[in-house]
Residue frames as a rotation matrix with the C-alpha (Angstrom) as fourth column:
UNK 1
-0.471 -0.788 0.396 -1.89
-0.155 0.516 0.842 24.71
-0.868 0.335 -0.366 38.65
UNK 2
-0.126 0.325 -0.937 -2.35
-0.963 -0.268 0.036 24.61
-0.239 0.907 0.346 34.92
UNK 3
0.457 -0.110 0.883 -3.40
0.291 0.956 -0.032 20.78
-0.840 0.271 0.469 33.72
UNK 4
-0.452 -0.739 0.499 -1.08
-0.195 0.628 0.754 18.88
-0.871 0.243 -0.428 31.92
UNK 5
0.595 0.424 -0.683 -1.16
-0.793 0.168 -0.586 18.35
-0.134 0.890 0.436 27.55
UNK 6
-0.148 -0.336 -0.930 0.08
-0.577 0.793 -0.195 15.34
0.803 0.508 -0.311 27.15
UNK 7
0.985 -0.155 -0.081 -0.19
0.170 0.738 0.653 11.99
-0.042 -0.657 0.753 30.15
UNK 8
0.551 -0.706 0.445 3.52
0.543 -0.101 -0.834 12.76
0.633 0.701 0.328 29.01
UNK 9
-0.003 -0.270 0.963 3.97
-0.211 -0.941 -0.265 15.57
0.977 -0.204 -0.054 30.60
UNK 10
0.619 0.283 0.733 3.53
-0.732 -0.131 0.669 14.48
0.285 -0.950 0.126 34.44
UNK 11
0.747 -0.661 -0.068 6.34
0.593 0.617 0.516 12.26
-0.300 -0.426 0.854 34.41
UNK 12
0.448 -0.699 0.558 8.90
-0.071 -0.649 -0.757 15.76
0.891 0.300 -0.340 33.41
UNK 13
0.907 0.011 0.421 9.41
-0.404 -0.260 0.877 15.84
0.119 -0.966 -0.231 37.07
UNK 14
0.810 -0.312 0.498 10.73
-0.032 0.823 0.567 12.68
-0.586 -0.475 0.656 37.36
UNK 15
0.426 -0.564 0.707 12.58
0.710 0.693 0.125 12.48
-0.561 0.449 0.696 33.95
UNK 16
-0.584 -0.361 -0.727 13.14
0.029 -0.904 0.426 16.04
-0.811 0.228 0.539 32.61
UNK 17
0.379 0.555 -0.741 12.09
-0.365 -0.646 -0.670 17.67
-0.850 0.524 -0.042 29.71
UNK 18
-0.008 -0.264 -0.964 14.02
-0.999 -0.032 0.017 16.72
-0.035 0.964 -0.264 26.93
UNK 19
-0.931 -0.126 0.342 13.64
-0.178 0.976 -0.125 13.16
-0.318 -0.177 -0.932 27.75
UNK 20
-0.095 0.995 0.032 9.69
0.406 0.068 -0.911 13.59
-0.909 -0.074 -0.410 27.74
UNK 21
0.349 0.419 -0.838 9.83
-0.466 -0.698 -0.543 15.70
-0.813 0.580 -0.048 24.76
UNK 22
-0.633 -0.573 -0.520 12.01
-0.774 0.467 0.428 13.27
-0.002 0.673 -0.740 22.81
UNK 23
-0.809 0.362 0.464 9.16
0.263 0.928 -0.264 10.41
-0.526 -0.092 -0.846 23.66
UNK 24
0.387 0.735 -0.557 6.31
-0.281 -0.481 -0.831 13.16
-0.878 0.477 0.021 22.25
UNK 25
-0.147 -0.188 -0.971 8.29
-0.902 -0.378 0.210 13.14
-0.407 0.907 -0.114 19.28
UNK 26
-0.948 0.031 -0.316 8.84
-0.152 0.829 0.539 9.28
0.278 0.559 -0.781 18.51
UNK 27
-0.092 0.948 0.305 4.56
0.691 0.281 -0.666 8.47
-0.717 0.150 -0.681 19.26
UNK 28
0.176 0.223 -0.959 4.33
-0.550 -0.786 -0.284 11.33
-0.817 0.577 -0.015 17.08
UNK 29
-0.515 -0.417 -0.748 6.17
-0.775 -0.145 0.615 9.48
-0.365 0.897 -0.249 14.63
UNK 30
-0.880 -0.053 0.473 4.85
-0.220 0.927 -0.305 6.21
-0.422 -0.372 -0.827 15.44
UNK 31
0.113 0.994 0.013 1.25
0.152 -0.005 -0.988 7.44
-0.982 0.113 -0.151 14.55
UNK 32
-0.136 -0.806 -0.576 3.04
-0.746 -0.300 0.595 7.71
-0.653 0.510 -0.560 10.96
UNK 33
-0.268 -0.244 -0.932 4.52
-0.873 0.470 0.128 4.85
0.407 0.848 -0.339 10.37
UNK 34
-0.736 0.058 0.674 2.26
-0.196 0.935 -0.294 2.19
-0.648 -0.349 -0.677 12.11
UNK 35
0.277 0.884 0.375 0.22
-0.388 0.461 -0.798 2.05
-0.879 0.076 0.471 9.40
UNK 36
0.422 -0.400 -0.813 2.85
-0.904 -0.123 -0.409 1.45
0.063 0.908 -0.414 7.14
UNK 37
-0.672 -0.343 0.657 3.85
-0.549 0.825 -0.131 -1.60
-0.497 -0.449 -0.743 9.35
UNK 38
0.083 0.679 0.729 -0.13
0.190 0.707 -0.681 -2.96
-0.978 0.195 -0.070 8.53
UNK 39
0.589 0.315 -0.744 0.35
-0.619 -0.417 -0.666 -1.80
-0.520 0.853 -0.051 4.73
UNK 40
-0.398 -0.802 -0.446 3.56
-0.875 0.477 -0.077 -3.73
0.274 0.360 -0.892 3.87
UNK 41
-0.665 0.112 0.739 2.06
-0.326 0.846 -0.422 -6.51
-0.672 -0.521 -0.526 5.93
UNK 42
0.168 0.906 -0.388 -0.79
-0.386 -0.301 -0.872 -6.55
-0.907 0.297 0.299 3.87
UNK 43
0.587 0.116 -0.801 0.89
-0.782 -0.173 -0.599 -6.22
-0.208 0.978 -0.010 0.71
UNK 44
-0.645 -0.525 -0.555 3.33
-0.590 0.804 -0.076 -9.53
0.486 0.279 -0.828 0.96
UNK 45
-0.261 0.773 0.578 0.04
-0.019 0.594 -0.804 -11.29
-0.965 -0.221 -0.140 2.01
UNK 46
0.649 0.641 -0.409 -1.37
-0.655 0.198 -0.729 -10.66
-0.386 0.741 0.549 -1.65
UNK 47
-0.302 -0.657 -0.691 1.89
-0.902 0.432 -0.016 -12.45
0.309 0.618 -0.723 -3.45
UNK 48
-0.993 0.117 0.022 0.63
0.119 0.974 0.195 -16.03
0.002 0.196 -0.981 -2.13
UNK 49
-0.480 0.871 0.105 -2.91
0.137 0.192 -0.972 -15.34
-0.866 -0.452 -0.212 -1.59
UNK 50
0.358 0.808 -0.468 -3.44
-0.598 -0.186 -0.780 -14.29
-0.717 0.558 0.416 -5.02
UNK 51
-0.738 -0.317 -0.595 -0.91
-0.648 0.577 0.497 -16.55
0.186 0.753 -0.631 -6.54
UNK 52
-0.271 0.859 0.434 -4.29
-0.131 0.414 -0.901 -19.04
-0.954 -0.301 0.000 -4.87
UNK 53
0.076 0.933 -0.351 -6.49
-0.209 -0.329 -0.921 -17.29
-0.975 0.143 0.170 -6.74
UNK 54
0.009 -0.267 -0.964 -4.66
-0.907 -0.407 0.105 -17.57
-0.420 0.873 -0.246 -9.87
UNK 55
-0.974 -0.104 0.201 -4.00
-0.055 0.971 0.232 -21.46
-0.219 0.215 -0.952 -9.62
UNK 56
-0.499 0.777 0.383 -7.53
0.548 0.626 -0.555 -21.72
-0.671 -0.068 -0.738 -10.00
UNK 57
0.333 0.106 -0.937 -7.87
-0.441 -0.861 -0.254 -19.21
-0.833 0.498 -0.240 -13.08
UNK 58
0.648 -0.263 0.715 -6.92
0.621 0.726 -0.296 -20.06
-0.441 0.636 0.634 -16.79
UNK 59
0.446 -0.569 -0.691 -3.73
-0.007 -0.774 0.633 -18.80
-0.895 -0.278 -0.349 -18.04
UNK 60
-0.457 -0.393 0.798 -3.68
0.549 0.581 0.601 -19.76
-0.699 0.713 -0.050 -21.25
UNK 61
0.155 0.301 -0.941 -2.76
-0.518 -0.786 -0.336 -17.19
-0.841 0.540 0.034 -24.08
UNK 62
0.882 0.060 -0.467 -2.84
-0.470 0.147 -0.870 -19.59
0.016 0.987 0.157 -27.01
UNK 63
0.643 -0.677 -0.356 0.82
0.023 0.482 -0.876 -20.09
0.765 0.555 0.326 -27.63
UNK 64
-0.773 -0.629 0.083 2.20
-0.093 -0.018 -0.996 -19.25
0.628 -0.777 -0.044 -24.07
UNK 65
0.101 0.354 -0.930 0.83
0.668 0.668 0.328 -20.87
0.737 -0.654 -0.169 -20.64
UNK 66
0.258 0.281 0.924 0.71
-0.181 -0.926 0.332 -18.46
0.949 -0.253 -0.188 -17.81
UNK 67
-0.347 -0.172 -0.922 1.96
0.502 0.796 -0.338 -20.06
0.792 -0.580 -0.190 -14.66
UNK 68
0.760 0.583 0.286 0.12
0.298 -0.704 0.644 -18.36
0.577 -0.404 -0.709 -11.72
UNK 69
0.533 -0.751 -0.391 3.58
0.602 0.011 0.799 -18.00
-0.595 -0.661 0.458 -9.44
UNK 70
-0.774 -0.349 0.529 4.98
0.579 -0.728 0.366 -15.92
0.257 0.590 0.766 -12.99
UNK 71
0.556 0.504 0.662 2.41
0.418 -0.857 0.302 -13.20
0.719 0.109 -0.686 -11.99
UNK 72
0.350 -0.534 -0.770 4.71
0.777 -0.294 0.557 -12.24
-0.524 -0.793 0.312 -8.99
UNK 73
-0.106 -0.710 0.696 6.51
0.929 0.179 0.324 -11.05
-0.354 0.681 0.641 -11.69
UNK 74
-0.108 0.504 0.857 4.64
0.836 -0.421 0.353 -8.21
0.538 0.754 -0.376 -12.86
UNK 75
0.701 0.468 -0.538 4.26
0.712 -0.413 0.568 -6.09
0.044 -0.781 -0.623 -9.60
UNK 76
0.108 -0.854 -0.510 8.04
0.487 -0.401 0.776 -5.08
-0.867 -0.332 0.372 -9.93
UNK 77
-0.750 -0.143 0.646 7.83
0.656 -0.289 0.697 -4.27
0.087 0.947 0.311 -13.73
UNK 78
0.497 0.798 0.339 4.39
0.812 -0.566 0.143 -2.24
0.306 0.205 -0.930 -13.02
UNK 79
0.761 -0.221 -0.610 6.58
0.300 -0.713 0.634 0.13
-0.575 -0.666 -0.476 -9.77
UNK 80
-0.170 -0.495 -0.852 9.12
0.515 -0.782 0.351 0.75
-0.840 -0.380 0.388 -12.12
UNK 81
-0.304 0.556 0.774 6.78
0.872 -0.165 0.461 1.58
0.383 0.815 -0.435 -15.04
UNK 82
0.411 0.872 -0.266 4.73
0.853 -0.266 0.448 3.55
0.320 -0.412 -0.853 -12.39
UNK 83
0.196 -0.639 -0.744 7.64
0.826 -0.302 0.477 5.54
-0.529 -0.708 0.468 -10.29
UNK 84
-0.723 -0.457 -0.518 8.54
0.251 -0.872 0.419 8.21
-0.644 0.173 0.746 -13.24
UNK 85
-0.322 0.897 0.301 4.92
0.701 0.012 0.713 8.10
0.636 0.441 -0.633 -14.53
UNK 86
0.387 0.602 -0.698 4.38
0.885 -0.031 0.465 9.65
0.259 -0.798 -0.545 -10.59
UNK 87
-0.449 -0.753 -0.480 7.17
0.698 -0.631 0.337 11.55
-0.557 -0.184 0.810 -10.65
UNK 88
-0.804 -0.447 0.392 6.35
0.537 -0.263 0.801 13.26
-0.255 0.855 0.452 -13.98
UNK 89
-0.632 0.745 0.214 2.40
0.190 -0.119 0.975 13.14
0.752 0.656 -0.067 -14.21
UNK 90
0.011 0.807 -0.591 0.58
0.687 0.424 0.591 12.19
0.727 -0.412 -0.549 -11.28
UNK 91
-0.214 -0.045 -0.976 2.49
0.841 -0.518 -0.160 13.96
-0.498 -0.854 0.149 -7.91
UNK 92
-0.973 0.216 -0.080 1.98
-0.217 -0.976 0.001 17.59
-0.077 0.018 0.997 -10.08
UNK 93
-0.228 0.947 0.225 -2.08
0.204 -0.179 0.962 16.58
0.952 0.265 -0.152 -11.17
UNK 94
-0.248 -0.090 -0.965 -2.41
0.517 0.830 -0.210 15.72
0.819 -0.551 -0.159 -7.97
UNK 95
-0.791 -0.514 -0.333 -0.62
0.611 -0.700 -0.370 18.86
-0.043 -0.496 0.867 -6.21
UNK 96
-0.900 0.179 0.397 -3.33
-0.010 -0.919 0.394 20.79
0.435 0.350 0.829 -7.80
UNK 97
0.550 0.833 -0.062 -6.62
0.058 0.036 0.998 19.32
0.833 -0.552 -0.028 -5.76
UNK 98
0.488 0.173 0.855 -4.32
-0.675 -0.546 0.496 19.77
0.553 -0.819 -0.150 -2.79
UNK 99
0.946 -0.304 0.111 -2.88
0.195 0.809 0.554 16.21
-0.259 -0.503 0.825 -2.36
UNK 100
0.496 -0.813 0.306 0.84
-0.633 -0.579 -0.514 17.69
0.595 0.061 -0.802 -1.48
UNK 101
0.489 -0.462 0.740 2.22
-0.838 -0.011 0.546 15.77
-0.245 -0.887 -0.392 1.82
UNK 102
-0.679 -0.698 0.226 4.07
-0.733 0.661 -0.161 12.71
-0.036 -0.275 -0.961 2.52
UNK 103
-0.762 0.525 0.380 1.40
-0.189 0.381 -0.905 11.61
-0.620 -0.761 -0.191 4.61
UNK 104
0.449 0.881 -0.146 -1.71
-0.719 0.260 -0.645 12.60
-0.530 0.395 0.750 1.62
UNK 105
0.212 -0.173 -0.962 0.26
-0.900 0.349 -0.261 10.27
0.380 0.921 -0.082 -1.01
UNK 106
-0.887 -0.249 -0.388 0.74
-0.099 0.925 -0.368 7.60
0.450 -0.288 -0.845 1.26
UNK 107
-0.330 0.888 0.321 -2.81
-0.334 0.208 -0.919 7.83
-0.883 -0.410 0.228 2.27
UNK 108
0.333 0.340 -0.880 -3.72
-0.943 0.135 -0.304 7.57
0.016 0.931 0.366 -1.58
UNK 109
-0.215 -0.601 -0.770 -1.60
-0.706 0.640 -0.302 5.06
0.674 0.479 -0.562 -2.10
UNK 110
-0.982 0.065 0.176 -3.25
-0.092 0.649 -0.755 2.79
-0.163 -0.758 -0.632 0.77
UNK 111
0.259 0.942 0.213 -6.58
-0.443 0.312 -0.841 3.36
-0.858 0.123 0.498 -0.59
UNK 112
0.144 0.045 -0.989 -5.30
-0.933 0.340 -0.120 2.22
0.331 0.939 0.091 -3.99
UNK 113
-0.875 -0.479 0.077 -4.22
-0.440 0.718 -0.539 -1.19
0.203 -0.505 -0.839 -1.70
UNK 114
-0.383 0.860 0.338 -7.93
-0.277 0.242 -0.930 -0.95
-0.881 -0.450 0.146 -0.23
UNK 115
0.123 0.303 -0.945 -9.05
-0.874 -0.419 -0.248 -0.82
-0.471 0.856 0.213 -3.79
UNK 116
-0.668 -0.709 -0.225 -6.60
-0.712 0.697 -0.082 -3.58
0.215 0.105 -0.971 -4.89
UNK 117
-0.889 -0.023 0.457 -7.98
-0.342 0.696 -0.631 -5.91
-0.304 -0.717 -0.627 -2.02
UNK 118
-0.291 0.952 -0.094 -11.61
-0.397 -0.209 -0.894 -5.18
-0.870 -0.223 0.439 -2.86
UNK 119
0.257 0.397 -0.881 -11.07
-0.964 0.043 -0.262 -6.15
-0.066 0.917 0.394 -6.50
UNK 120
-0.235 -0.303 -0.923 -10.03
-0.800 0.600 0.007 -9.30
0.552 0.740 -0.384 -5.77
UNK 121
-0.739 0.384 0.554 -12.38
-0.223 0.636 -0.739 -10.43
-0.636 -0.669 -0.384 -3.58
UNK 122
0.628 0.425 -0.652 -14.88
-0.660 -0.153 -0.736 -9.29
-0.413 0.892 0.184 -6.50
UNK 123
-0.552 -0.535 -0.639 -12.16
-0.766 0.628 0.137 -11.60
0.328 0.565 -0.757 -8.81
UNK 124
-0.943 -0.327 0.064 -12.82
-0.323 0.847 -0.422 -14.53
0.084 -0.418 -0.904 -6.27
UNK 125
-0.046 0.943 0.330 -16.61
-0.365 0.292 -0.884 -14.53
-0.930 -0.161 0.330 -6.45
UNK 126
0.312 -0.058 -0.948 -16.43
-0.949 -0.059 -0.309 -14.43
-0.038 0.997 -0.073 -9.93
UNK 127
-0.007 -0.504 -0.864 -14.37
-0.874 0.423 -0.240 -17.42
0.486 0.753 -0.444 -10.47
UNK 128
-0.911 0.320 0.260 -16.24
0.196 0.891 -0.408 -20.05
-0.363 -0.321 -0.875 -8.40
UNK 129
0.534 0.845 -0.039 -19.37
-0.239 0.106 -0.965 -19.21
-0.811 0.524 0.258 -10.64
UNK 130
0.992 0.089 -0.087 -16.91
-0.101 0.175 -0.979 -19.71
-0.072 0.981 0.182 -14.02
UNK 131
0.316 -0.931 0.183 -13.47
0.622 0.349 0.701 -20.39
-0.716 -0.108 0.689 -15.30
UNK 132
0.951 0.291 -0.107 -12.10
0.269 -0.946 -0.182 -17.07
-0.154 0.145 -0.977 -16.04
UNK 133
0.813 -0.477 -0.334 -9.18
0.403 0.875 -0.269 -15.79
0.421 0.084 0.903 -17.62
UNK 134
0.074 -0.232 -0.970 -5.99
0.952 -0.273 0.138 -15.03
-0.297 -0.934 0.201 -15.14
UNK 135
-0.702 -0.185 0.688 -5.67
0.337 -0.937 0.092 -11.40
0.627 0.296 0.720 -17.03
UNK 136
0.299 0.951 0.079 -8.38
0.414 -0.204 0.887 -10.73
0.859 -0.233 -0.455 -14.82
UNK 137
0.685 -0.063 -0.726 -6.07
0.687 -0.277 0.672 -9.76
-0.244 -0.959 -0.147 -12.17
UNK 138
-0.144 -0.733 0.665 -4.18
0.936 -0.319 -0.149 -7.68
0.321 0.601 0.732 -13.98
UNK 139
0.329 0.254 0.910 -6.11
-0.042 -0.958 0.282 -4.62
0.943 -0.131 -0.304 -12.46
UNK 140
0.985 -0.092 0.149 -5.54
-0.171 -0.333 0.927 -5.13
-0.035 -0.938 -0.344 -8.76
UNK 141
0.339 -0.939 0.054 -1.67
0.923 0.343 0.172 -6.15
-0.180 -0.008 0.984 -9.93
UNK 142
-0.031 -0.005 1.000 -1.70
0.624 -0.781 0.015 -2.70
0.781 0.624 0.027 -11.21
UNK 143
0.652 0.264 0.711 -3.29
-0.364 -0.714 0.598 -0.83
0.665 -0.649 -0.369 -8.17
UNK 144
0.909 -0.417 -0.018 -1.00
0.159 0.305 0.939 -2.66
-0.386 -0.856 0.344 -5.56
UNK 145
0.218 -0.960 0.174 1.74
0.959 0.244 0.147 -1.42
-0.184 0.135 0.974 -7.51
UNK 146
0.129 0.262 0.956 0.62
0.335 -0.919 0.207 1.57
0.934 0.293 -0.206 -7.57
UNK 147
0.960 0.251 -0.127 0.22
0.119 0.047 0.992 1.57
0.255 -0.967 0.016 -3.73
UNK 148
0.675 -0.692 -0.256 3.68
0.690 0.468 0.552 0.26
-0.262 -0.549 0.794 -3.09
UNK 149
-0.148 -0.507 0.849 4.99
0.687 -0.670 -0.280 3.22
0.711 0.542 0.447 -5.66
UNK 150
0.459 0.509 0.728 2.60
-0.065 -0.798 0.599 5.88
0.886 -0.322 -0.333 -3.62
UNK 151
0.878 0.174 -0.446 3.58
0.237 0.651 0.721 4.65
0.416 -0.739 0.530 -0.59
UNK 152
0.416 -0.823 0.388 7.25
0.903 0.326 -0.279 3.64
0.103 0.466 0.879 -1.59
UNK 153
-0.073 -0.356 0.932 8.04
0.714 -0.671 -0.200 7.16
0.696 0.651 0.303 -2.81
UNK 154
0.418 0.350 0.838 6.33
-0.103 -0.898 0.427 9.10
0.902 -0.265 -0.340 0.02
UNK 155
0.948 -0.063 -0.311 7.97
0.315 0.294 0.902 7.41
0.035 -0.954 0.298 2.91
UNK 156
0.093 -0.989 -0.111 11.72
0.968 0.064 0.244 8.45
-0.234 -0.131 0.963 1.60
């Protein structure tokens, strides 16, 4: 008797083939799109955790106040700044080192998230040594909108 690819595959008996082969497919997919489950999670954690960070940031540009809850703002205006920037520039540079799939541009687009996260832990050291001002998060607002584009774009 030949052994069995898949744990899968020893319950055909019982349930048939196309039953078993239809479950291969959805873990297949599953291995997909659970990390898009922890990515999305992720990313509507930053909207209060850095609005935080911001309350404790100076937003003052002189003649306009900054409220740190008006940076929310800025995440939608970046994706659809970003979306025919990707379309136009980025998915062909891209194409050419090889990053083609679904799967590479939504891998990119999760390290730009990692990236994101990483600068604003770097933000948060910073600004318990000094009062600093909130433009300072402008970059990881950028890269998490970038993410959610990369992401966004490759999942449909």
């Amino acid at each position: 008797m030949l052994p069995k690819a898949s744990i899968l595959d020893h319950s055909e008996s019982k349930y048939g083939r196309p039953f078993v082969s239809e479950c291969k497919s959805v873990l297949s997919i599953i291995v997909i799109f659970l990390p898009q489950i922890i990515f999305w999670a992720l990313v509507q954690q930053q909207s209060s955790r850095w609005i935080f960070q911001a309350k404790k940031m100076d937003g003052d540009m002189g003649w306009f106040t900054i409220q740190p809850d008006q940076l929310g703002v800025f995440v939608p205006i970046f994706i659809v700044i970003l979306v025919p920037i990707f379309e136009k520039f980025l998915f062909p540079l891209i194409s050419k080192v090889g990053i083609e799939t679904p799967l590479q541009k939504m891998t990119c687009g999760m390290v730009c998230a990692v990236v994101a996260f990483l600068i604003s832990a770097f933000v948060e050291t910073k600004i318990s040594e000094s009062k600093i001002s909130i433009f300072v998060l402008l970059p990881q607002y950028i890269l998490i909108a970038a993410a959610e584009a990369l992401v966004w774009i490759s999942s449909i």
